[in-house]
C-alpha angles and dihedrals in degrees: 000000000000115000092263098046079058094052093039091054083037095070100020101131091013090100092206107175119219113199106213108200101195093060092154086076123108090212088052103048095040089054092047089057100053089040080051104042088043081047091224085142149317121284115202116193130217122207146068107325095219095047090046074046098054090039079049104062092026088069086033088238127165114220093166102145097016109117108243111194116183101204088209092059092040112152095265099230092054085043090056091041081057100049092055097047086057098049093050093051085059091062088213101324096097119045122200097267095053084046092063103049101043083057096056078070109085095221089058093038094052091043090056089052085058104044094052091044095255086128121355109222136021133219112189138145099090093118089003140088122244084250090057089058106032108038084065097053094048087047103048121004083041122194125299126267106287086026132115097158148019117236127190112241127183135214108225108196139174131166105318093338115104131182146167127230128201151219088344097132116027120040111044095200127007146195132225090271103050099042082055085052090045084046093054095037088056097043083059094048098051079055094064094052106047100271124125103222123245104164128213122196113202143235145129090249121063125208091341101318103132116025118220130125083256087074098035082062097047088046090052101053089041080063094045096047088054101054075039097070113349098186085064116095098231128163141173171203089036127156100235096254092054082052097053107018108079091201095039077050093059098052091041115038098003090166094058127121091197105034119108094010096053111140101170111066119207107197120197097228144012093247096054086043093052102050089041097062091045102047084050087047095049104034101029105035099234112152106229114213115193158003083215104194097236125204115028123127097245129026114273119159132198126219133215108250087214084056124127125206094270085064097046092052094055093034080055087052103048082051096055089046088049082055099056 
């Protein structure tokens, strides 16, 4: 099976329910009803009930058992529920007035519904910025335990081969502590995917060979990550072909339990992460699928603007596996 028909047979029967903010959208709604109609989970839409109504027949869909809320006609006790639960996440930086209206904005709105269990998981960013996405869930829904940051991963598959990036979309430039974060949150992620995790942080030097504080940083998350999580097989720092080459692995780091066979992939940086997924994209014809938004507490996910509804419904189903 292909990565998604995993993941579909993964939550079938799981009813995970994936609240979809921008359900004005034709993407959107035409995405909500397959996910519907194959029952992989259930899609709830936000929005004005006449305009998801006019996209609606425009399109001739039929949303007949798809849950529609519009957040401005929302039942005023649950509303207020709402409003306080708000204010009291905010430990003091949101008063009620500011509450209220933050959640007459959907992505608000839908994160809310996240973080007090009413969906568990988000997909947005159809009509919508990253920031839009992405400023509500650190306010509110926060990164996970062991967590002080998200950070964005691909899955970079061809044929049977199967890896994990990252970060290659989020933190432009990051310390020790952060790239051991990045190491745990990706482990997690391959899991979710299939992929037994054997972790690679990167570097140009391998096992001392080249001295800079680029490696001192790289040798010390390596360090970090696995007190981290010890029952992880994590490694560094390794030039990428000792990480991936069994025989370049030999020569190079013949002692380690993660050179030659690693399939989750630490960069240092943003700028090194990002070229790397692209030039294995474009010259090795791997599909990238991502940026997944790592390390939040609970499971929101940001769409491309330029997306079609292919890329909302597996989007939707990365979402509801994140969720298990």
């Amino acid at each position: 099976m292909g990565l998604f028909e995993e993941l579909a047979v993964k939550i079938q029967g799981a009813n995970k329910r994936i609240v979809f903010p921008e359900g004005e959208d034709a993407r959107i709604q035409e995405a909500a009803i397959r996910l519907a109609q194959e029952k992989l989970l259930k899609p709830i839409l936000l929005g004005d009930e006449q305009a998801i109504a006019l996209t609606a027949n425009e399109n001739q869909f039929d949303l007949n058992g798809i849950q529609i809320i519009n957040p401005k006609t929302y039942p005023k006790d649950q509303l207020q529920a709402m409003i306080k639960a708000l204010v009291e996440r905010r430990n003091g930086k949101t008063d009620f007035e500011t509450a209220e209206k933050w959640l007459t904005n959907v992505n608000y709105f839908g994160t809310m519904m996240v973080y007090m269990g009413l969906a568990d998981g988000m997909v947005s960013g159809a009509k919508h910025p990253t920031g839009d996405t992405v400023r509500p869930a650190l306010q509110i829904v926060k990164t996970a335990p062991g967590s002080t940051r998200i950070s964005g991963a691909f899955i970079m598959q061809k044929d049977t081969q199967r890896y994990v990036f990252s970060d290659a979309a989020i933190n432009i430039d990051i310390d020790a502590q952060t790239m051991a974060e990045i190491a745990i949150q990706s482990a997690n992620t391959a899991k979710v995917f299939g992929i037994e995790p054997k972790v690679a942080m990167l570097s140009f030097s391998t096992k001392g060979s080249a001295k800079a504080d680029q490696v001192t940083k790289v040798t010390e998350a390596t360090k970090i990550a696995q007190k981290m999580d010890s029952t992880l097989a994590i490694d560094g720092e390794l030039q990428f072909d000792a990480a991936f080459v069994p025989s370049v692995a030999a020569a190079k780091a013949p002692e380690s339990n993660v050179a030659g066979n690693a399939n989750v992939f630490i960069f240092p940086d943003l700028q090194s992460g990002n070229i790397g997924y692209k030039i294995a994209q474009r010259l090795g014809g791997f599909e990238a699928i991502g940026p997944i938004l790592q390390g939040l507490a609970k499971p929101i996910s940001d769409l491309s603007r330029g997306c079609n509804t292919d890329d909302v419904y597996k989007v939707a189903l990365i979402t509801a596996a994140q969720a298990l």
